[in-house]
C-alpha positions, 0 to 999 in steps of 0.5 A: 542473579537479577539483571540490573538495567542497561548493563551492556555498556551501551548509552539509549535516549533515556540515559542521554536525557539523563546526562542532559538533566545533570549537567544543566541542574548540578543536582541528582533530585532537581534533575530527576525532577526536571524529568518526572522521573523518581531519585532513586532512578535518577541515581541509577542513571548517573551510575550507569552513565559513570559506568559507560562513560568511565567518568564521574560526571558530578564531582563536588566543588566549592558551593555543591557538586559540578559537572566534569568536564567530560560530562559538559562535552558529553552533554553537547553531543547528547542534546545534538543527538536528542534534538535531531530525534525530536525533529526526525520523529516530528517530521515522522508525525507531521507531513505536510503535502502542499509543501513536501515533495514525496513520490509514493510508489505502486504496484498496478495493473494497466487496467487499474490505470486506465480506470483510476489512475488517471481520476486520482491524478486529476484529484491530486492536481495542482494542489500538491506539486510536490506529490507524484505517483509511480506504478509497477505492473503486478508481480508473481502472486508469491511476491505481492507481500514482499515488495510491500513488506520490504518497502520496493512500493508503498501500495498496490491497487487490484484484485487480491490473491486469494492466497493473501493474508499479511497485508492490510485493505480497504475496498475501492469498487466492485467491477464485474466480468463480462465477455467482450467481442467486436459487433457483427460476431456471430455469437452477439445477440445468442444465449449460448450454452456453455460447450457453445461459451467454451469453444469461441475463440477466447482471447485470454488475459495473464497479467502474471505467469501464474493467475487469469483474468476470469478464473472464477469463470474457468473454475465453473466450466471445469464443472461441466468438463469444459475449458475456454478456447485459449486462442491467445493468452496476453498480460495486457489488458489495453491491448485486448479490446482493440485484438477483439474489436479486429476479429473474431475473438472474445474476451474476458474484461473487467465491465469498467474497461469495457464501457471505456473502449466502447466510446471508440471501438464498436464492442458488445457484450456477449451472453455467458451461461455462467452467472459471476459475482462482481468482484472487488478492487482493493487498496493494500499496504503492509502494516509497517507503513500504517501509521506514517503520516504521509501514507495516512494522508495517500490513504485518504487522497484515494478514497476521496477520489472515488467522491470527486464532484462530477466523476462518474462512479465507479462501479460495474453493473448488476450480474446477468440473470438465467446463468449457471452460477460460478 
């Protein structure tokens, strides 16, 4: 038998706009008029709501037919109920930063931070006070999609695994690997070959417990049987330059991050034998927040930060010449 529509005893939006058309017109057609709907449908309606509410809503009275008394309680209940639905969907699609107070959440790493953060801040400014930004430093690859998908952050700011599939991107920069150690290090100035590369004391940044800053490089020493040098592993990347700029270790450091601690620790770059691509830095969310209005507006506030008269620009320079490449 063929299911008849809404036959689970349970009242939806269409059925209270329904009621609404009732009580106000008195008058099956008028109603369905009112609503741009047929009168047929209009009268499957009233039966379905004669069903759910065991009231007959319309009763004949002297000059036609009048709403019951029930049905003009009902009615009130119902136009409540529709226009807090009006005002939550038109606060859904308007959003209006200058005035809301909204905090979007992020996950980020203190490279990103140190990069970018600081010229979005600036972006944002006082032009909308009630804007503010929280970050989280990067979770386990396995977790990236969920704490979006569950909404625990709105964005996240960084490399993407390369495991990651579920989630929606746009580019923000490319940045570059470079090799970092303090001036006066015995291996500044030499073209090193990859066993010499390997076996400086390498300080090794793992944001997480999982993936390495610079895998590229160590995935193209493996195929030369070589390894870096892990004298110390650390998930920050702030700290290295200052544990590099103080002994005789190098690092692995994104070129942006370089350049900026080079104003005041004396750092040079040290020739890899590996030639590495530049990589990219990505802006991500979960499709679920898409279309909200106010992730909309965030979306574009990060990419006009990236154009603000009198930034710098950011991007890594061009990739060494006469390298293996990774």
């Amino acid at each position: 038998m063929r299911q008849k529509r809404n036959d689970t005893g349970e009242l939806n939006f269409h059925l209270l706009k329904c009621l609404v058309a009732l009580v106000d017109h008195s008058h099956v057609s008028r109603a369905a008029d009112a609503l741009l709907i047929s009168q047929p449908a209009m009268s499957r309606a009233m039966s379905q709501l004669r069903a759910v509410t065991n009231d007959p809503i319309l009763v004949k009275g002297g000059s036609g037919l009048i709403p019951t008394a029930k049905a003009v309680q009902l009615r009130e209940f119902a136009d409540r109920i529709l226009q807090e639905m009006d005002q939550l969907l038109g606060n859904a699609v308007a959003f209006d930063p200058r005035t809301t107070r909204h905090e979007f959440r992020m996950v980020v790493s203190d490279y990103m931070e140190s990069i970018f953060m600081e010229r979005l801040l600036r972006h944002l400014g006082a032009a909308f006070p009630g804007i503010g930004v929280s970050v989280q430093h990067p979770v386990h690859p396995s977790q990236f999609t969920k704490v979006l998908e569950t909404g625990e952050v709105d964005f996240a700011i960084g490399i993407l695994p390369s495991t990651l599939h579920d989630l929606r991107h746009r580019p923000l920069f490319k940045d570059r690997i470079v090799c970092a150690a303090r001036a006066g290090h015995r291996a500044a100035g030499r073209k090193l070959s990859i066993e010499e590369f390997a076996a400086l004391e390498h300080l090794v940044i793992k944001p997480n417990t999982v993936t390495c800053f610079g895998e590229v490089v160590d995935v193209a020493l493996e195929k030369h049987d070589a390894s870096r040098n892990k004298r110390y592993v650390t998930p920050n990347y702030l700290t290295a330059p200052q544990l590099v700029g103080n002994s005789d270790m190098v690092a692995l450091l994104p070129e942006l991050l370089l350049t900026r601690f080079r104003s005041h620790i004396d750092l040079v770059e040290i020739h890899m034998p590996i030639e590495v691509p530049p990589f990219d830095v990505y802006l991500s969310w979960h499709d679920r927040t898409h279309r909200h209005a106010a992730h909309i507006w965030f979306r574009e506030q990060v990419m006009k930060s990236l154009e603000t008269e009198g930034e710098p620009p950011l991007t890594g320079s061009e990739r060494q010449e006469n390298s293996v490449r990774a």
